[in-house]
C-alpha positions, 0 to 999 in steps of 0.5 A: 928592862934588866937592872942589877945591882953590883954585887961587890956593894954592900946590901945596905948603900945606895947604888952608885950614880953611874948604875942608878936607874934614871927617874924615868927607868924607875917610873917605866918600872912601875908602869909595868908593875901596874900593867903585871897586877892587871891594871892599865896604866893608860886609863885616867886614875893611874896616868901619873901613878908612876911619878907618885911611886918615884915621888914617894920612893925618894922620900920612903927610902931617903936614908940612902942618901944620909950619913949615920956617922956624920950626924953624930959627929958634932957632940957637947962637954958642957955638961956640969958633969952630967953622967946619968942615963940620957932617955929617948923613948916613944921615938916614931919609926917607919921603915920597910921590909926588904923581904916584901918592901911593905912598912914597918912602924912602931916606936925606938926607945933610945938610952945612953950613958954619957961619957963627957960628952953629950950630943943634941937629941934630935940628933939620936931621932936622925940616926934612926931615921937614917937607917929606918928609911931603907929595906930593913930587918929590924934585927939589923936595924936594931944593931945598926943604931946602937953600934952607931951610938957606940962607936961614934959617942964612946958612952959607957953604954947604949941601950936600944929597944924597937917595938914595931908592927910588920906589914908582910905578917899582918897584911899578907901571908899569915895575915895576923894583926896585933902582933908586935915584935921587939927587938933590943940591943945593950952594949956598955953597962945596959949588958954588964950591968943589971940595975942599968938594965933594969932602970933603963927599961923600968923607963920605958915600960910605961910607954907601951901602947897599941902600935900603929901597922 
């Protein structure tokens, strides 16, 4: 089976429908994955592996089919004049590495500086969870949320910080456990501003703890 991928589509969309493999392309594939590790796909445990592969996939990799933008569309004004910093920290994230498409998981730490508008916070949760569920580096992963933030918000600034654990270091290769990486993006006042900065990440610093990987 040979499937390509177009190579005028930007590495981060979904495949359109007319090149997206069928469910039972997807779970031939896998089949054969099993069938190069050494395994038979025929024998009992493995008869509806396949379909569990597919199955997962759909949900691994879900944010293929969301909309960033879209999510953060519908924002408040109603807000007595609220300007301070809006916090979200200790936000779940599990993600994939497109280099080894083994997980990533650790936590997003989220900040904004409304600017007469305010959106519903599990709003903020989606958009991570849109761009978190695809193959991903975390450094564009990074970027990604806070320039979504931005761009569609207006704020006066946006901070985001990703601490996460990484499968293809600890599982395989170097095979070093207890490593995190950290990665941050500050736009607004979080770049211009050094008190902003600082307060912003005085506010997370004490939700630091063990990383699940």
């Amino acid at each position: 089976m040979n499937i390509q991928v177009p190579a005028d589509r930007p590495s981060d969309q979904p495949a359109s429908k007319a090149s997206r493999p069928s469910r039972e392309e997807a779970e031939a594939a896998v089949r054969l994955l099993l069938l190069w590790a050494g395994d038979d796909p025929d024998r009992e445990g493995l008869l509806d592996t396949p379909a569990r592969v597919v199955r997962s996939y759909e949900e691994f990799f879900a944010g293929y089919g969301s909309d960033p933008v879209e999510m953060l569309t519908r924002s408040f004004e109603e807000t007595e004049g609220y300007d301070e910093m809006v916090v979200l920290r200790d936000i779940r994230l599990e993600s994939y590495c497109e280099h080894h498409m083994v997980p990533i998981v650790g936590k997003v730490h989220v900040a904004y500086l409304p600017n007469g508008r305010v959106v519903g916070i599990s709003k903020i949760a989606r958009v991570i969870d849109a761009y978190s569920k695809r193959l991903q580096i975390q450094e564009k992963l990074t970027a990604q949320i806070a320039n979504t933030i931005e761009n569609v918000l207006q704020p006066k600034g946006v901070a985001v910080v990703i601490e996460a654990s990484h499968q293809c270091m600890t599982t395989r290769g170097v095979h070093k456990t207890g490593v995190s990486m950290v990665t941050s993006r500050m736009l607004g006042a979080f770049r211009t501003n050094d008190s902003t900065r600082r307060e912003f990440l005085s506010m997370i610093s004490g939700s630091r703890g063990p990383l699940e990987g």
